[in-house]
N, C-alpha and C positions, 0 to 999 in steps of 0.2 A: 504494500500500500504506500501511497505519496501522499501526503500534505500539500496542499496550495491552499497559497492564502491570496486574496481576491475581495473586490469591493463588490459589496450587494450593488446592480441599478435600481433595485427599488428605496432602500435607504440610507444607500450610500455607505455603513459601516462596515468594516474590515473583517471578515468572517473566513473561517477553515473548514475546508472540505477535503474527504480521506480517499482521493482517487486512484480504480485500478490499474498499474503500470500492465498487468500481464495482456491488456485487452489497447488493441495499436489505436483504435479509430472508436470513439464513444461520444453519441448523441445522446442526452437524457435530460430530464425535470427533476429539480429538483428542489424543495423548499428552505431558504432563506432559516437560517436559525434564531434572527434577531426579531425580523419583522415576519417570519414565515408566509408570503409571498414565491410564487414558484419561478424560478429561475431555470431555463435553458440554457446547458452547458455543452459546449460542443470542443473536446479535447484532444489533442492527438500528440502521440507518445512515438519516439522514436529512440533504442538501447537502452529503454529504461527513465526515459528524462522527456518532461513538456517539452513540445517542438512547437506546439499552437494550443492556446486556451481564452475561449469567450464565455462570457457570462451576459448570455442576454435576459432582458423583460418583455415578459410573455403577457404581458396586461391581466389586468384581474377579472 
């Protein structure tokens, strides 16, 4: 597992999320732990390390 840490778009505070390295290409939802609002993560992993990471808002 990976740690990134990353700003919510919906309230802007600094939050951590525990992502799978084993898996190269990951699109998923996933809710905010501050303001728990759902966030769209689209990640991708190259020898084990973020090569691309967004955190979009998915409106409510």
């Amino acid at each position: 597992m990976y740690e990134h840490f990353f700003q919510c778009p919906h309230c802007w505070e600094e939050i951590s999320m525990l992502l799978d390295a084993s898996v190269r290409q990951q699109k998923y939802i996933e809710d905010c732990e501050i303001c728990c609002n759902p966030i769209e993560l689209d990640v991708t992993f190259e020898n084990g390390e973020v090569v691309n990471f967004s955190a979009s808002n998915i409106g409510q």
